[in-house]
C-alpha positions, 0 to 999 in steps of 0.5 A, a space after each residue: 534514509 539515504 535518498 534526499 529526493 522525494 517524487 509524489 505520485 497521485 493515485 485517484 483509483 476508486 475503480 478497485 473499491 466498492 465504495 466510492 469516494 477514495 479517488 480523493 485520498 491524494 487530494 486530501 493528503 496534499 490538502 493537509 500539507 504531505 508536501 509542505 512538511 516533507 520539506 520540513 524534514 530536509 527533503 527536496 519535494 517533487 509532486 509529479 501529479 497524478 496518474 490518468 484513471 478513467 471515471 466508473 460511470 464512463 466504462 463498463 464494470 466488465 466481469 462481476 469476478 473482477 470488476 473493471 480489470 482491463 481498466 485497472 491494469 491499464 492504470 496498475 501498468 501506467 503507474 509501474 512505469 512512473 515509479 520506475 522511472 522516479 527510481 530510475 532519477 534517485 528520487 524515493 517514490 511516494 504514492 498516494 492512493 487511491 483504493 488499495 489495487 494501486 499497490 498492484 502498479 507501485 510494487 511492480 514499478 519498483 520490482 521491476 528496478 532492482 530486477 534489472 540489478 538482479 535484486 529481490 523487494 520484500 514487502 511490509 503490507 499494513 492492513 485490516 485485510 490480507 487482499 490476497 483473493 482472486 477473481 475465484 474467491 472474491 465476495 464481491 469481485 473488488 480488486 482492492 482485495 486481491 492486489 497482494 496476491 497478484 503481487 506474489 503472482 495470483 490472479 488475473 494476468 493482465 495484473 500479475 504480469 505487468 512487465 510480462 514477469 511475475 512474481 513480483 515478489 516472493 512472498 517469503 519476504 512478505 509479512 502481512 501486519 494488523 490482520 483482522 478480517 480475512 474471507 474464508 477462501 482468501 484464508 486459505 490462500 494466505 496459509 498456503 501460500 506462505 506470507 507472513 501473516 500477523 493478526 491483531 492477537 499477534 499485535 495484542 500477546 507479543 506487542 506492536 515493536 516484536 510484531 514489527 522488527 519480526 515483520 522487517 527481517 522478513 522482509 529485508 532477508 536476501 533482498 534490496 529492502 521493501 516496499 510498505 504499503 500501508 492501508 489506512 483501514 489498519 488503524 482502528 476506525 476511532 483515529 481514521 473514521 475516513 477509510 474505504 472499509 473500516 473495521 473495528 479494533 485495529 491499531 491505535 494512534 501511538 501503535 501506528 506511529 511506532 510502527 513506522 517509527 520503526 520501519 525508519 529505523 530499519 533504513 531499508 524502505 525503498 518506497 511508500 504508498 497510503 492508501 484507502 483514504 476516503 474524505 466522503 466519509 471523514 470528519 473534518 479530514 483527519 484520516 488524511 491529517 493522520 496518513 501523514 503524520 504517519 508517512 512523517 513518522 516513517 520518513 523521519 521525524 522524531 520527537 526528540 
């Protein structure tokens, strides 16, 4: 990677979630050493801290479609100026969430940049779930489960048009990788749409490094490079047991790895965010241990 500057932004949004608890995924990725061994690897570190997020129990959940939306674009928009503005110096953002609506502000900072060079952004989501409900077909009205949508320009406005465009990105440089659990209605939106969508059978018949290499030209097609936004829900709950919603049967450590392996070897990566770490219910912090390791793998580290 060209970059050799390295900005972390923390993220503590649980606001999004349905379980609490992810508000320390940022603590517990500083606390297994992301800073120190990003450092190994040759780069020049900066933490910029983490973003304001007001605390649930302050603020009122607002519509039970779209719970604490105000609240969540406030932070979305808070975070979108703080990765552009790291853009903006040559620094390469890395953000730590945090529930999964963060990627709503972290995908729109970076947007944002190459729009102002008259550049696209492709998008490679790592995830269990599509998160492209809307307040209309969401079971729940969590946020975390929308922010690909409002990302492609479906959803509430205050998410979708943060810096007052939107889409973001269009989702034809967007591939979805290790889908399995999609709610009925959010399926429909993923095929009509038009994303990329690649399901754990996907990864099972053609194998991790296809799936993968097919995902990067999606997302590198006419555009600036992408953005991975990589939820720790998409590796089977066996290796991270420490995750907002886990879901059986997802990718195992040494798919996880290659995968982003392979995204470092794309070169293209113009930003990163993990997301869904929850410590509540990790043991022992290895969830977070494994996010970065996993962020190591996509920022260079080799075996040899």
């Amino acid at each position: 990677m060209a970059r050799s500057h390295i900005a972390i932004i923390g993220a503590p949004m649980d606001l999004g979630a349905g379980r609490r608890g992810v508000d320390m995924g940022p603590s517990a990725l500083r606390l297994a050493s992301l800073n120190e061994r990003l450092a190994s690897l040759g780069y020049k570190v900066e933490d910029l801290g983490n973003i304001h997020v007001v605390q649930a129990e302050s603020v009122r959940p607002g519509a039970s479609t779209a719970r604490y939306l105000n609240e969540i674009a406030a932070t979305c928009t808070t975070l979108a100026g703080i990765v552009e503005g790291a853009l903006a110096k040559g620094d390469f953002p890395v953000v730590l969430g945090g529930d999964h609506s963060v990627a709503i502000g972290t995908i729109a900072g970076i947007a944002n940049h190459y729009r102002k060079q008259e550049k696209k952004l492709g998008l490679v989501w790592i995830d269990a779930h599509a998160d492209m409900n809307t307040p209309e077909t969401s079971p729940s009205g969590n946020i975390h489960g929308m922010p690909l949508a409002c990302s492609i320009g479906i959803g509430p406005r205050e998410l979708t048009h943060i810096f007052d465009w939107a889409p973001k990105i269009d989702p034809r440089n967007v591939a979805v990788i290790g889908l399995r659990s999609v709610d009925s209605e959010e399926r429909k939106i993923v095929q009509r749409t038009g994303v990329h969508a690649y399901t754990m059978r996907d990864i099972d018949e053609r194998g991790l490094r296809a799936v993968v290499q097919e995902a990067l030209e999606v997302a590198t097609e006419g555009t600036a490079g992408f953005h991975l936004s990589f939820d720790m829900d998409s590796v089977d709950p066996h290796e991270a047991p420490g995750v907002g919603t886990p879901v059986k049967g997802g990718m195992t450590y040494r798919e996880s790895h290659l995968a982003m392996e392979n995204v470092c070897d794309c070169d293209a990566m113009l930003g990163l965010e993990v997301v869904e770490v929850n410590p509540v219910i990790d043991e022992a912090n290895r969830t977070a241990l494994l996010a970065v390791e996993l962020v190591m793998s996509a920022l260079g580290k080799r075996i040899l």
